[in-house]
N, C-alpha and C positions, 0 to 999 in steps of 0.2 A: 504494500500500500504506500502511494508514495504523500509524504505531506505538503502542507502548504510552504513550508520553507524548501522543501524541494524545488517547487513548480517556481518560485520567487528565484532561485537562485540559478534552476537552467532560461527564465524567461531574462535575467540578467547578465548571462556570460553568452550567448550562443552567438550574438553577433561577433564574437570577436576569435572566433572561433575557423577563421577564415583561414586558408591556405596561402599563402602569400605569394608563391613558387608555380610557375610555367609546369605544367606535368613533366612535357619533354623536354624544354631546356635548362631547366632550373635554375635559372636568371629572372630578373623583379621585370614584372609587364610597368608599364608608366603611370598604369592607371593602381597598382598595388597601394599605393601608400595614401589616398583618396578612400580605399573600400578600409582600407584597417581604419582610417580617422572617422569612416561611417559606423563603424563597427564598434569601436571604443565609444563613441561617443552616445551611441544608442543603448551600450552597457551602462554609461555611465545616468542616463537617463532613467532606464529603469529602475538603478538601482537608488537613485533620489524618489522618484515616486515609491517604492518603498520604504524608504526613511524617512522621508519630511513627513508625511502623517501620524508615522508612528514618535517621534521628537515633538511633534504638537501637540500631541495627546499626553504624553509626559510632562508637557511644561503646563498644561492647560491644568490638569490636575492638581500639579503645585504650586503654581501660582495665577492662575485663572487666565483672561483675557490679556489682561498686563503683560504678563510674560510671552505670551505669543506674539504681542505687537513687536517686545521686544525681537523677539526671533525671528521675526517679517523683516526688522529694522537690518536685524545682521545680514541678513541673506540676502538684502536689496542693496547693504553698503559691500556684498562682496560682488556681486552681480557688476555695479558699478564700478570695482575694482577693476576687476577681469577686462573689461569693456577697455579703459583707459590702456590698459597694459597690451592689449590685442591691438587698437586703435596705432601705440607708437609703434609697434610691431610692423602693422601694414606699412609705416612713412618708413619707417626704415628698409624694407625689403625693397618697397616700391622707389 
């Protein structure tokens, strides 16, 4: 019988689960490193929609509404983090 932290944790790694390698030449296609950044990042998605609800519901409990706004507040000043940091990223490549 398989449980739900099963079904959570192949529904979180399977994309990245990707073969990276030509069957017969076993050298990277150009398009390789596009499908793993699809693939990690889709890991890494489902595996936030498993956590952030369950960390909401932790903090909701201990400290009600207050504590969730705060946890809104950090995850929208990392969000914005990220954004700045990808943002010089592009000026710099580009």
């Amino acid at each position: 019988m398989r449980t739900p932290l099963h079904s959570r944790q192949v529904s979180g790694t399977w994309p990245s689960s990707y073969t990276p390698l030509d069957g017969d030449t076993q050298e990277w296609n150009s398009n390789d490193t596009l499908v793993i950044g699809y693939g990690l990042v889709t890991s890494l998605l489902n595996l936030s929609l498993t956590l952030v609800p369950t960390i909401l519901a932790a903090v909701e409990s201990l400290d009600g509404f207050r504590g969730m706004e705060l946890v809104f507040v950090i995850l929208a000043g990392i969000g914005v983090f990220a954004s700045v940091h990808l943002a010089k990223q592009w000026v710099t490549i580009t």
